[in-house]
N, C-alpha and C positions, 0 to 999 in steps of 0.2 A: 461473437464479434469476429469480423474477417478482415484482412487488410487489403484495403480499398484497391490496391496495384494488383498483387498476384492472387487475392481471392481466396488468401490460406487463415486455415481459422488459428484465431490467437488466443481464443478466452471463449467460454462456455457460463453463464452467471448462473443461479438460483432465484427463483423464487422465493426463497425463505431470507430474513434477517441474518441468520447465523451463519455466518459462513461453515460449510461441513468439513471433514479431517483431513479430505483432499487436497482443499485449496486452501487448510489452514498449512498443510507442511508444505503448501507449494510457493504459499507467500514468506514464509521462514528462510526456504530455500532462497529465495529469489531476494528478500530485502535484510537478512540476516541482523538486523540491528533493528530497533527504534530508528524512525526516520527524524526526526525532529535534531536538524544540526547541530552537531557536535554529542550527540547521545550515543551511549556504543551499549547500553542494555541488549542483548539478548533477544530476537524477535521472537523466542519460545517463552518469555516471558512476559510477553505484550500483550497489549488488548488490541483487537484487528479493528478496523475504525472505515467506513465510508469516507472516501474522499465528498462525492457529493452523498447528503442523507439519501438514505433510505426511507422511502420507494423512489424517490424521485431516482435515485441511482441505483444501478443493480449491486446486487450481493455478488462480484465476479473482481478477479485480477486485475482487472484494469481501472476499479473503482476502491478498493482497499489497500489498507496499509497499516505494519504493524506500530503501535504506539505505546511506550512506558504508560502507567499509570500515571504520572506527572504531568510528560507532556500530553494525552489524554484528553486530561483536566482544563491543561494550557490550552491549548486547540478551544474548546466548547467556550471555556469561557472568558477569553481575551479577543483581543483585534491581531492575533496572527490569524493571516488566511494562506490554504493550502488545496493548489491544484496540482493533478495527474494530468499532464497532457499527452504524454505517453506510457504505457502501463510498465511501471518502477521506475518513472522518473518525474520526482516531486521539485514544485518551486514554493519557497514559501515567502510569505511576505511578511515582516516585522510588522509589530505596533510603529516604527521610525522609519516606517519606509523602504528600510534595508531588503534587498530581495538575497536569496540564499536559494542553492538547487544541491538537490540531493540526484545523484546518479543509481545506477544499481550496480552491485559490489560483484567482482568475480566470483564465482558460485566454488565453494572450497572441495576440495577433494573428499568425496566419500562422504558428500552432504547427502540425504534422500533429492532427490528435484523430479517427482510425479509430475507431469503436467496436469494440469487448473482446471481438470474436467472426468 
């Protein structure tokens, strides 16, 4: 993936389902929480999630994100919906309509941050 203006690559995906250890500690780094607002679990403790499924979506940074097992659960099987429209930055929409947007968090001091490729 390139950014459409300056032509600089942003993200590199997989082929595979699983995202690999690369771009599992590059999304840690980069989304350091459960995305699901107001969650502060641990993104080392998450299950990493497609924004859009998989195949339809790639296994890359700008389609992933980490999730508790809870909210997980929540996502698959309620009427929240959750897009990336730019890679670390989530909107989500309530079962009520409500929308909520998740930003990405400053990356803490002496975090690893590999980039996603």
């Amino acid at each position: 993936m390139t950014d459409p203006q300056s032509g600089m690559l942003l993200d590199v995906g997989t082929s595979t389902y699983r995202p690999p250890e690369h771009l599992r500690r590059f999304l840690w780094a980069r989304d350091q929480t459960c995305r699901q607002p107001g969650c502060m679990m641990p993104a080392q403790r998450c299950e990493l999630d497609h924004t859009v499924p998989c195949p339809d979506g790639p296994t890359a940074a700008c389609n992933l994100c980490p999730f508790c097992k809870h909210h997980h659960r929540l996502k698959h099987k309620s009427n929240w919906a959750v897009t990336q429209p730019i890679p670390g930055h989530f909107i989500f929409k309530a079962p009520s309509g409500k929308v909520y947007v998740r930003e990405p968090e400053p990356v803490l001091a002496g975090f690893p941050t590999d980039p996603p490729f």
